[in-house]
MARFI-498968 format. One record per residue (C-alpha): x, y, z; residue in three letters. Coordinates in steps of 0.25 Angstrom, whole numbers, padded with zeros to 4 digits, always signed. Layout:
# residues N
XYZALA
...
//
This chain:
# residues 422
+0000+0000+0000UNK
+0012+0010+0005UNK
+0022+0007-0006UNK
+0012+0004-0018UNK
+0002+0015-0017UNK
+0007+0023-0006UNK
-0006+0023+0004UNK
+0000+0018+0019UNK
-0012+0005+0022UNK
-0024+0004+0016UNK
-0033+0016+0018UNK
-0046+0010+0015UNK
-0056+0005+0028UNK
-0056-0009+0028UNK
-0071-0011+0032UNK
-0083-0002+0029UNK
-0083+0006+0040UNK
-0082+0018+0044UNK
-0072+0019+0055UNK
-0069+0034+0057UNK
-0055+0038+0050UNK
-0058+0037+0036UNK
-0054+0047+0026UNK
-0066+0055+0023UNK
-0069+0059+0007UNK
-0080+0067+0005UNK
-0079+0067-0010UNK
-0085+0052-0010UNK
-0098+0058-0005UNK
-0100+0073-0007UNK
-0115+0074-0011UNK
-0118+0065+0002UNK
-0110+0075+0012UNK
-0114+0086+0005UNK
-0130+0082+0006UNK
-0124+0077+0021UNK
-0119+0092+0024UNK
-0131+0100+0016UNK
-0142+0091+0022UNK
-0140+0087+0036UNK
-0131+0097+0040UNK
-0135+0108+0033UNK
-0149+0105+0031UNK
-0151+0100+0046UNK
-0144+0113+0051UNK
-0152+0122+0044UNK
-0164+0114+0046UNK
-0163+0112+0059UNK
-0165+0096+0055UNK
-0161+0088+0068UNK
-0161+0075+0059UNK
-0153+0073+0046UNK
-0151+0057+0040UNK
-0139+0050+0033UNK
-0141+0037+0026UNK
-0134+0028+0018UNK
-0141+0019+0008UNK
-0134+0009-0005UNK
-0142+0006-0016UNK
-0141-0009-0011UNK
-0146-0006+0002UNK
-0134-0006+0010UNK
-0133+0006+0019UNK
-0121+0007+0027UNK
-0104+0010+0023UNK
-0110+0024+0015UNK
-0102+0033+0022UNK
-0111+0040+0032UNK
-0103+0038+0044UNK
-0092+0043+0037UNK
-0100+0055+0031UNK
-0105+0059+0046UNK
-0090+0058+0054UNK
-0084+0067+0043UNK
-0099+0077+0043UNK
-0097+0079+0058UNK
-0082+0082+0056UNK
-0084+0091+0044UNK
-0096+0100+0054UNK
-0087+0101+0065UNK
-0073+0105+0055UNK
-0079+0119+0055UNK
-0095+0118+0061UNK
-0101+0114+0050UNK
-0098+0127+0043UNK
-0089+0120+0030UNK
-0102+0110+0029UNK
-0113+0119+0031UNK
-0107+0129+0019UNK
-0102+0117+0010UNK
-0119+0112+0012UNK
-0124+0128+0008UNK
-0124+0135+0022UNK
-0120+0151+0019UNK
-0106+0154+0026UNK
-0114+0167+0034UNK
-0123+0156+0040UNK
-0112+0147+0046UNK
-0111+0153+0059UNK
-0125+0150+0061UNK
-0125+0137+0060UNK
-0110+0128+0065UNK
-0113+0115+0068UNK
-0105+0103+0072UNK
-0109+0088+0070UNK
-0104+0075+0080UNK
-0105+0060+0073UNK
-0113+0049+0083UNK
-0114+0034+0079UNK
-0125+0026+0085UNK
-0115+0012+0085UNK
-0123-0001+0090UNK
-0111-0003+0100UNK
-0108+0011+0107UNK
-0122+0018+0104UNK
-0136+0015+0102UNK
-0144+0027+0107UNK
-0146+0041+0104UNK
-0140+0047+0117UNK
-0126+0041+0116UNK
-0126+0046+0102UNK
-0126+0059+0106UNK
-0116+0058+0116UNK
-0106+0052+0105UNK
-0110+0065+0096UNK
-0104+0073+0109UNK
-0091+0063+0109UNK
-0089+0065+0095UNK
-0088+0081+0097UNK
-0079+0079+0107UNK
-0069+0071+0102UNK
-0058+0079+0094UNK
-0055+0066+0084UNK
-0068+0069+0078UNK
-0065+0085+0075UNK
-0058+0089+0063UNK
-0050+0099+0072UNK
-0046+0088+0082UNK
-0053+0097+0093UNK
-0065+0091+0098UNK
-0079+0098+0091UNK
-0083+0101+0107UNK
-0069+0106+0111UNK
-0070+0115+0098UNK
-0083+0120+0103UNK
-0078+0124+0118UNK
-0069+0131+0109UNK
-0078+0139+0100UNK
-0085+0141+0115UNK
-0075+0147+0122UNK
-0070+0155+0111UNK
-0086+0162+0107UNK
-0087+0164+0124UNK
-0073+0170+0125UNK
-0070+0158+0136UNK
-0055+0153+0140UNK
-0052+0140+0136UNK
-0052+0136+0152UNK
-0065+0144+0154UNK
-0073+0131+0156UNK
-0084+0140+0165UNK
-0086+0149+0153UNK
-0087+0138+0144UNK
-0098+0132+0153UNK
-0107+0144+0155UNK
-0108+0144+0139UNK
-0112+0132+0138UNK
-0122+0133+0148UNK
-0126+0146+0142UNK
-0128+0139+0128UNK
-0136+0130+0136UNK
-0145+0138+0142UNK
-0147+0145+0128UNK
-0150+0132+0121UNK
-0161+0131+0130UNK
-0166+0137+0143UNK
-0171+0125+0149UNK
-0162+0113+0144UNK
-0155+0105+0153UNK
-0140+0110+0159UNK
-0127+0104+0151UNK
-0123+0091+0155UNK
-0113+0095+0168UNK
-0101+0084+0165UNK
-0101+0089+0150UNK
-0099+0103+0154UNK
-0090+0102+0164UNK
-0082+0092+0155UNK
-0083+0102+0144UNK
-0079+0114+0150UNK
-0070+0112+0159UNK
-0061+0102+0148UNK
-0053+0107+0138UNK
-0053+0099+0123UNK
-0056+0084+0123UNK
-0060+0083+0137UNK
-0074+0084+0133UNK
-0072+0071+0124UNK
-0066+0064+0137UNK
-0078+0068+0144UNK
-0086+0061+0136UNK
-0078+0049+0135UNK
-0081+0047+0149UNK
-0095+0048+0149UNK
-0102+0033+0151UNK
-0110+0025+0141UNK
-0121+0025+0149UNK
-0120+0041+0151UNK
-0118+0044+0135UNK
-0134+0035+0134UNK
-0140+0043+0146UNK
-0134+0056+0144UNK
-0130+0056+0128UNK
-0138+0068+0126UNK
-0135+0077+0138UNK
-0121+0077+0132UNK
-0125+0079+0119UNK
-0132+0090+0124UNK
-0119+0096+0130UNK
-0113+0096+0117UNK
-0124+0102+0109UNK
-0125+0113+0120UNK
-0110+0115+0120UNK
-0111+0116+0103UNK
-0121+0129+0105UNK
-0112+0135+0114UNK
-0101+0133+0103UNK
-0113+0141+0094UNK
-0115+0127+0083UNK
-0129+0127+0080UNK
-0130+0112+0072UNK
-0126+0101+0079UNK
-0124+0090+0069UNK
-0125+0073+0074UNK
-0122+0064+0065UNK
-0127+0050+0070UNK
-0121+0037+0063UNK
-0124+0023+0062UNK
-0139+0026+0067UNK
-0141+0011+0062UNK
-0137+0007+0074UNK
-0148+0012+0082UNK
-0157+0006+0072UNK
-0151-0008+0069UNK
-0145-0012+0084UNK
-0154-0024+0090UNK
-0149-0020+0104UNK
-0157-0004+0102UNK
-0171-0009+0105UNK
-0184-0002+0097UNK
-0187+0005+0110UNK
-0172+0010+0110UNK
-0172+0015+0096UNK
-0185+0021+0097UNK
-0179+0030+0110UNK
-0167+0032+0104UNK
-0176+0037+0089UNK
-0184+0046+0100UNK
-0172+0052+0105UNK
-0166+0058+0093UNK
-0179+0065+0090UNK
-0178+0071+0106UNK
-0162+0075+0103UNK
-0165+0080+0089UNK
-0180+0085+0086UNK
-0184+0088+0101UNK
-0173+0093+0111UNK
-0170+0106+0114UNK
-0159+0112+0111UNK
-0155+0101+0099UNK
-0166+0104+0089UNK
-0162+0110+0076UNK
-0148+0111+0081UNK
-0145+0097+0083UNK
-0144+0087+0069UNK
-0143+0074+0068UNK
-0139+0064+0055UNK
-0143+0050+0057UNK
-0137+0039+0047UNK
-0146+0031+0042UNK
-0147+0018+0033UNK
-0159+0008+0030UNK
-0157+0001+0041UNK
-0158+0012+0050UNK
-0169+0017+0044UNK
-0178+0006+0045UNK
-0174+0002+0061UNK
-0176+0017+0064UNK
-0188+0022+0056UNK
-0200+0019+0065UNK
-0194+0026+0078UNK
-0188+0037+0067UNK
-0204+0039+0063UNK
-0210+0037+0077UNK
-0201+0049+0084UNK
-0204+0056+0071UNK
-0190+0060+0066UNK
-0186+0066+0053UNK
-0186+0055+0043UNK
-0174+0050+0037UNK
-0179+0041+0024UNK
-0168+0044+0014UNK
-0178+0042+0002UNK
-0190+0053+0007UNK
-0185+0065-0002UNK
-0190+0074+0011UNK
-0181+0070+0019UNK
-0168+0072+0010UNK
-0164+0086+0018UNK
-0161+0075+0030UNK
-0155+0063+0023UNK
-0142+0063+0016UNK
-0140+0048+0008UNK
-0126+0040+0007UNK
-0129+0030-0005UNK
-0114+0028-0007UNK
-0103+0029-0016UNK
-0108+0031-0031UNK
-0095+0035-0040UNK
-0083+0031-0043UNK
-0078+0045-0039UNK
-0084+0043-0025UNK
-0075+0029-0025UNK
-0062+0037-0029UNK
-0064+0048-0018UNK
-0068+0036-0007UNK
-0054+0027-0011UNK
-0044+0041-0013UNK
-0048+0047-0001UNK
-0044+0034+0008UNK
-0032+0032-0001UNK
-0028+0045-0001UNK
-0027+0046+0015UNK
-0016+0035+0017UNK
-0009+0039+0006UNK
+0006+0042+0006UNK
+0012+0039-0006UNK
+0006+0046-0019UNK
-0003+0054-0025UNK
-0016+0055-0016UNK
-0030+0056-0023UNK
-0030+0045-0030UNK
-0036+0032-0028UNK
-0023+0022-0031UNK
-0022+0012-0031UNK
-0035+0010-0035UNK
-0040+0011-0048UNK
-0051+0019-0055UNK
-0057+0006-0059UNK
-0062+0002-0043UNK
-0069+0014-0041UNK
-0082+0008-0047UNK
-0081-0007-0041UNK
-0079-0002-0027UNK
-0090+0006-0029UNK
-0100-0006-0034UNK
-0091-0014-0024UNK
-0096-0005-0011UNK
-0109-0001-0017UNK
-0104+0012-0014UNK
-0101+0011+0002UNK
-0089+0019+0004UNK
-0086+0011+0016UNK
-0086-0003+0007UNK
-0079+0004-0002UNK
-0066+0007+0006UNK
-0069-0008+0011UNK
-0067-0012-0002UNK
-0054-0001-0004UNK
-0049-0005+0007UNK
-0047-0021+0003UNK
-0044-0019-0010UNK
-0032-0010-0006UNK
-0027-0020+0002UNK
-0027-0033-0004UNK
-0021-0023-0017UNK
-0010-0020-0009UNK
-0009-0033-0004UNK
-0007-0039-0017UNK
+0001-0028-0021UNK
-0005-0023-0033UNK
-0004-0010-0039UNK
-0018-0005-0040UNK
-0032-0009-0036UNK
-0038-0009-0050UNK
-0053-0015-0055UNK
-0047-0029-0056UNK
-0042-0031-0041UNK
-0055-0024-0034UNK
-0063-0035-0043UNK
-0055-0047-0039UNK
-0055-0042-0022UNK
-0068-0038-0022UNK
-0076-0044-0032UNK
-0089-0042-0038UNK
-0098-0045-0026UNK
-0091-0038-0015UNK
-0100-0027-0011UNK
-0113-0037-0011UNK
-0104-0044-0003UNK
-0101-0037+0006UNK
-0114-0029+0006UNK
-0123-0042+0009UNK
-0114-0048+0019UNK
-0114-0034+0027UNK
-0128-0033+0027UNK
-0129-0047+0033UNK
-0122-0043+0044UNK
-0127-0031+0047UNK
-0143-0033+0044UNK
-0149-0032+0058UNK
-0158-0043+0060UNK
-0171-0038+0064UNK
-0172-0031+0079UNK
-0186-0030+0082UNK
-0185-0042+0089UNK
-0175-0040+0096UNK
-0181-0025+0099UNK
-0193-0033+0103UNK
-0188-0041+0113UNK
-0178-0030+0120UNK
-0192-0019+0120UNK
//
């Protein structure tokens, strides 16, 4: 690999999943992020929308590896680079309305081992904002915004007593009668200085992260209004979980459906400022539709022309174009040798079968990369050409792959086992 095509191991992810340090090319998908940024942040900040729907969908029916974790982590990034401003005028916003609307976004996932209710999701939002690995700048979004505080309330940076009679100022503000901050965050936030807050959190218990999710979420949205960000963007992964675990009972589900109309629709001070996307797949859909119609939430069917102001649709890689952007931008970030944009030592003439290969999942696409460059540079040949990708993967390698994947993850049918846990 080193010394024939000058690329340092192989750059490609060796299964088709998303695992958090993947380059990022947002070439392969421009429409999609641009209709991501113009519609659900955009649109939901100017509407005041507290719901917003990302769903992926194959023309075969498959419905995961379509890039929407990845489209999330990098959205939420992108926001808090600059609050929102770079996104908000790249989707139409007017530069002399900036100022009026900053915004900053947390990534949650709903994971069938660490989370299956709303409140701990919105405990991970908070973690997220406090943790410098997932800033562009390296400096915590929430230490960025004690920051901005101190600076808009002319405070020293060990005036911890100033900084906590503006938050509870900007408390008392956002509503006369809501409850007082949570006493353990502010004092933890206050008197700390940057990534103490994220410590903080680390020690707060399982148990406490379910009761008190949402007090603590509660604090970070206050804390946001002090640093004057009007949108407060949270961008909720892997909802399927929620829908397909057999351990979350209907009663569960139907609590945890209730609860996101009470965060988002109903509590004072988080309607209109608070938006949530929700990524969504047939499966999804189908588990959560009832509860989603009986606490009468905002619909997310991806085929009712009304509701395309609130639904963005990953279907996939569809051109060749979208192939070469996906392989150079992996190849180009381990290499050291050569010229960089350039997908060598591919050929042109794999673009198209990786892309019937994959049925256009990006993320069995690099799979699929990923194996053909190494057993090419295990054999040692030059270049990965038509002929080679033929002969490793052959010409049933997605339906494959697709039907034995879709074996193992088809949930069998929970009712019964709702049944006997209600």
């Amino acid at each position: 690999m080193q010394e024939a095509w000058g690329i340092e191991g192989n750059p490609f992810p060796s299964e088709a999943i998303h695992q958090g340090n993947e380059p990022y090319s947002p070439g392969v998908f421009a429409d999609e992020q641009e209709l991501f940024f113009s519609r659900l942040i955009y649109g939901a900040a100017m509407d005041r929308r507290g719901f917003g729907y990302l769903w992926s969908k194959g023309p075969s029916g498959e419905d995961t590896g379509f890039g929407k974790t990845t489209l999330l982590k990098n959205a939420a990034k992108m926001i808090n680079a600059d609050f929102g401003s770079a996104v908000l005028i790249s989707a139409g916003m007017r530069e002399d309305r900036l100022s009026k609307h900053p915004a900053l976004a947390a990534y949650a996932s709903l994971t069938t081992t660490d989370v299956t209710g709303i409140y701990p999701i919105l405990f991970a939002a908070v973690e997220y904002l406090a943790d410098p690995k997932y800033s562009p700048s390296g400096i915590a979004v929430l230490d960025t915004l004690r920051g901005k505080i101190r600076d808009a309330n002319g405070l020293a940076a060990g005036d911890a007593e100033g900084l906590r009679t503006v938050l509870q100022a900007t408390r008392r503000n956002l509503g006369a009668t809501l409850p007082p901050l949570r006493a353990d965050a502010l004092d933890a936030f206050c008197d700390g200085s940057d990534s103490d807050f994220a410590a903080f959190l680390g020690e707060v218990s399982p148990a406490s992260r379910v009761r008190n999710g949402l007090a603590y979420f509660d604090f970070a949205f206050s804390l946001a209004a002090a640093a004057g960000i009007k949108h407060f963007f949270v961008l909720v992964d892997q909802l399927e979980d929620l829908a397909t675990n057999q351990t979350v009972t209907k009663a569960k589900r139907s609590r945890e459906v209730g609860r996101l109309r009470d965060v988002i629709a109903e509590m004072v001070p988080f309607v209109g400022r608070v938006h949530f996307v929700f990524t969504f797949h047939i499966r999804a859909s189908d588990a959560l539709i009832d509860f989603w119609v009986q606490n009468r939430l905002p619909s997310f069917d991806p085929e009712d022309h009304s509701n395309e102001g609130s639904v963005v649709v990953l279907r996939g890689i569809q051109e060749t174009s979208q192939v070469r952007d996906l392989l150079m931008t992996y190849l180009d970030e381990l290499r050291e040798d050569g010229p960089t944009g350039t997908i060598a030592p591919f050929t042109e003439s794999v673009l198209p079968l990786l892309l019937e290969r994959s049925g256009g999942r990006p993320g069995l696409l690099l799979s699929f990369a990923h194996k053909l460059f190494d057993r090419a540079a295990d054999q040692e040949i030059p270049q990965i050409d038509r002929l080679f990708v033929q002969s490793l993967l052959g010409l049933d390698a997605a339906t494959t792959f697709t039907n034995r994947r879709r074996e193992s993850v088809e949930p069998r049918d929970a009712r019964a086992v709702d049944d006997l846990l209600t």
